[in-house]
C-alpha positions as CSV (number, residue, x, y, z in Angstrom):
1,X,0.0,0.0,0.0
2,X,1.0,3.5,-0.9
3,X,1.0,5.8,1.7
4,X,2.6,9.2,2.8
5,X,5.9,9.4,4.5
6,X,7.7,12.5,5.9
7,X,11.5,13.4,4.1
8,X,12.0,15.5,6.8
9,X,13.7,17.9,4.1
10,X,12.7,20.8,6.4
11,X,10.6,22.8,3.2
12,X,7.4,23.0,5.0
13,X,9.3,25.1,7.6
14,X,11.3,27.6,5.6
15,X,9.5,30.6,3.9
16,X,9.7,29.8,-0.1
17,X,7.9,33.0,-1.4
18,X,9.4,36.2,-2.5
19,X,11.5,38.7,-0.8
20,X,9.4,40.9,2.2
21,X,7.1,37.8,2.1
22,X,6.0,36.4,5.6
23,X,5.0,33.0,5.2
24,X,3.1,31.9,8.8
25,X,1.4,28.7,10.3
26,X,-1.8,29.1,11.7
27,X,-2.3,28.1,15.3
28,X,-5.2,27.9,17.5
29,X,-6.7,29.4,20.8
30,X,-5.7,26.0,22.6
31,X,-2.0,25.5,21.6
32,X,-1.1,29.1,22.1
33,X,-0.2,28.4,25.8
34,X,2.1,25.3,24.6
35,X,4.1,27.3,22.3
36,X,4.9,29.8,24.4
37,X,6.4,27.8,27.1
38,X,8.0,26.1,23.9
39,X,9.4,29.2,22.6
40,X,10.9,29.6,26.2
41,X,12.3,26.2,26.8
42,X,14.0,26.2,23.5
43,X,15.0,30.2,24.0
44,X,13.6,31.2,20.4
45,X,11.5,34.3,19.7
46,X,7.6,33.6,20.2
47,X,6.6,35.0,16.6
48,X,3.4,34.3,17.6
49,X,0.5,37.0,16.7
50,X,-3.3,37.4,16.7
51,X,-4.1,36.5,13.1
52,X,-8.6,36.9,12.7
53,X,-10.2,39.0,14.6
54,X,-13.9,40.1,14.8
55,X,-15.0,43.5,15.7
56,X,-17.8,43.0,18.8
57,X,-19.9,46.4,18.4
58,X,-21.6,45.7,21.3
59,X,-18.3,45.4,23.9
60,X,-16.0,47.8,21.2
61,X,-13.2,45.1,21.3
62,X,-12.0,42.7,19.1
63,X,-12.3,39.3,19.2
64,X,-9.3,37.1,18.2
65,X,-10.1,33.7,17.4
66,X,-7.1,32.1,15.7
67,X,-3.3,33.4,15.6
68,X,-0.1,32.7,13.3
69,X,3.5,31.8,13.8
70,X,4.9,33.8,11.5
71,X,8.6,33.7,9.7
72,X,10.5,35.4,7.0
73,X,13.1,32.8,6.7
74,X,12.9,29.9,8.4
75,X,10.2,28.6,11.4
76,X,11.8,29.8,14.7
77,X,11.6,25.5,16.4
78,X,13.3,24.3,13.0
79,X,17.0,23.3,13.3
80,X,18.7,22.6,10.6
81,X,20.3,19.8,11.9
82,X,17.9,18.6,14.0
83,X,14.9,19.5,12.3
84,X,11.8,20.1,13.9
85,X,12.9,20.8,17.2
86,X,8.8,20.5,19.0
87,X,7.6,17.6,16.4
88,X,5.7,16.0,18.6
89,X,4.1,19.0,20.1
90,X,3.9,21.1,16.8
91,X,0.6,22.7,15.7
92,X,-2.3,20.8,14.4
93,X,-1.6,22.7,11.1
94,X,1.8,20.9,10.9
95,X,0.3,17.6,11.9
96,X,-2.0,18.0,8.7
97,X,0.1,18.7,6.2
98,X,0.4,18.2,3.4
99,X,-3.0,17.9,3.3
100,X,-4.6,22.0,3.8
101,X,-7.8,22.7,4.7
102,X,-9.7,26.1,3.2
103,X,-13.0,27.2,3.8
104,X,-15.9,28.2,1.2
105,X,-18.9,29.9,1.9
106,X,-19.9,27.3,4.9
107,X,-18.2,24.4,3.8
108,X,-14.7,23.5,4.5
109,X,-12.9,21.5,1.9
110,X,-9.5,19.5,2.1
111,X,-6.7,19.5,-0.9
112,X,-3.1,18.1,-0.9
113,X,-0.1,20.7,-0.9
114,X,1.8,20.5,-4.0
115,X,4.9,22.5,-2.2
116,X,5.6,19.0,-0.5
117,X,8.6,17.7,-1.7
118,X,6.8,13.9,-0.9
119,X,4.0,15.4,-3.1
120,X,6.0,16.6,-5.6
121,X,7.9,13.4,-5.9
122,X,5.1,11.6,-6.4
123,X,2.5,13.7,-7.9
124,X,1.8,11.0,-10.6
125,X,0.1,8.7,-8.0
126,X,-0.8,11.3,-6.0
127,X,-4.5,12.3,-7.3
128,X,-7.1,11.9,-4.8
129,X,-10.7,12.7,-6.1
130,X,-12.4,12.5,-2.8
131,X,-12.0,12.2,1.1
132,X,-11.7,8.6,0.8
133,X,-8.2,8.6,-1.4
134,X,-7.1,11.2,0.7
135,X,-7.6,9.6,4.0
136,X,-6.2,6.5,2.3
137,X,-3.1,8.5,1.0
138,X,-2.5,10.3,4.2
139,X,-3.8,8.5,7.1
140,X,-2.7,10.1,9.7
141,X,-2.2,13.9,8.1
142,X,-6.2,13.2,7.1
143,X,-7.4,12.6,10.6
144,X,-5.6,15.7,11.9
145,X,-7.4,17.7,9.4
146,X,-10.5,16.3,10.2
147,X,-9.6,17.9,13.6
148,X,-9.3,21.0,12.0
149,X,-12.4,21.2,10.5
150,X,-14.0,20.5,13.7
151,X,-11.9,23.1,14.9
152,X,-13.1,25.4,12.3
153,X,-17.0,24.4,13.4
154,X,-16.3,24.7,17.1
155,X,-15.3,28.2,16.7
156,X,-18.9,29.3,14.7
157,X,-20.8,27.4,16.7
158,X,-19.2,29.3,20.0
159,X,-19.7,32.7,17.6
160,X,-23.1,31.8,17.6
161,X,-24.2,30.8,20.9
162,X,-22.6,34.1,22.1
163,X,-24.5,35.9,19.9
164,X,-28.2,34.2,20.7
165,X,-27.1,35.2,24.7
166,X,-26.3,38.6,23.8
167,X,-22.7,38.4,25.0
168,X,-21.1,39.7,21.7
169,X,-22.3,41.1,18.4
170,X,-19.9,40.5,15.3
171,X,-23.2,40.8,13.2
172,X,-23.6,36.9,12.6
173,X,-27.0,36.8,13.2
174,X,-27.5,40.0,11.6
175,X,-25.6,39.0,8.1
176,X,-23.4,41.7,8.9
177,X,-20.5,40.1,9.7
178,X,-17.1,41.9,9.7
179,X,-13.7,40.5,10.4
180,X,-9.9,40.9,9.7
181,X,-7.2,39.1,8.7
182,X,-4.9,42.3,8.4
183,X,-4.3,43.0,12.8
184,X,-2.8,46.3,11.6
185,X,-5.6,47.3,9.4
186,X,-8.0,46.5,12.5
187,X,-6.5,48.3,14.7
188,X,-6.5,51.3,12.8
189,X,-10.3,51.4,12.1
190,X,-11.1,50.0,15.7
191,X,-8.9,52.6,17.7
192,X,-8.2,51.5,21.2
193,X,-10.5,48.5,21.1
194,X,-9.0,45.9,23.6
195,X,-8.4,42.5,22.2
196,X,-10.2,39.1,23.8
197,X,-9.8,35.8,23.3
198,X,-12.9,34.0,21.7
199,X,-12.8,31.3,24.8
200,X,-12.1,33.8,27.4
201,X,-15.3,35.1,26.6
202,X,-18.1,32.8,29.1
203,X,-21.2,31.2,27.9
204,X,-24.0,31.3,30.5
């Protein structure tokens, strides 16, 4: 049987794009703690930042529901010689790949990342058509990005819930929803606003 298997070439963690480009990893509300006391143990800069973020009209603050590890050059726990230097404890988002999860409209979707050097390699036999080839491709990259879309899901349904007990208003409910992927660009048109995290935010 076919199946995926890590070179450990290191490609994944070094930033491929063009000059001034930051590539970044996204990491989630439950692993930031973990990677900080990372970053510490292995004394390496915590580039982590808030990445979405939802204005709440109602509390004037933004909400930040996922961040990124960001890097111009290389990923901050790779070692050359070493290589991953926090495998075991890397984000979910590492534990996936190659296979990426995107999200349209409602719907997430999965797809395999060519930029993988196994992928690349092997891009012949490579062609999954549906979830069941991928899964069957990349066993255990598949069932971490099945935890990502669950991940993905938690997070609106928490949105939600918040919203129907009139704890926040990010104009889900309303169909005006706003949010931000540029932290800069938020914080210049919400001046001020304090930033929250999504699950420090209580449900009755």
């Amino acid at each position: 049987m076919f199946f995926f298997k890590c070179f450990k070439c290191g490609k994944c963690c070094h930033n491929v794009k063009s000059e001034g480009y930051e590539r970044y990893i996204p990491v989630y509300l439950d692993e930031i703690s973990k990677l900080e006391n990372l970053a510490l143990k292995n004394k390496v800069k915590n580039n982590l930042e808030p990445d979405l973020l939802y204005p709440d009209i109602l509390n004037k603050r933004l909400i930040v529901v996922t961040y990124v590890l960001k890097f111009k050059d290389v990923c901050a726990f790779y070692n050359e010689k070493l290589g991953c230097t926090i495998y075991n404890d890397r984000p979910i988002t590492c534990k996936s790949y190659p296979v990426s999860i995107w999200k349209e409209h409602i719907n997430y979707m999965m797809k395999v990342n060519t930029d993988c050097k196994f992928v690349e390699k092997n891009i012949g036999l490579i062609s999954p058509k549906n979830y069941s080839e991928l899964e069957t491709f990349f066993p255990k990259e598949y069932k971490q990005a099945k935890k990502l879309m669950i991940k993905g899901k938690e997070i609106l349904y928490r949105i939600i819930e918040l919203e129907q007990q009139k704890k926040i208003d990010v104009g889900y409910l309303s169909g005006k929803l706003d949010f931000f992927y540029d932290v800069e660009k938020a914080e210049v048109e919400y001046k001020n606003w304090e930033k929250i995290n999504l699950y420090d935010i209580e449900l009755d």
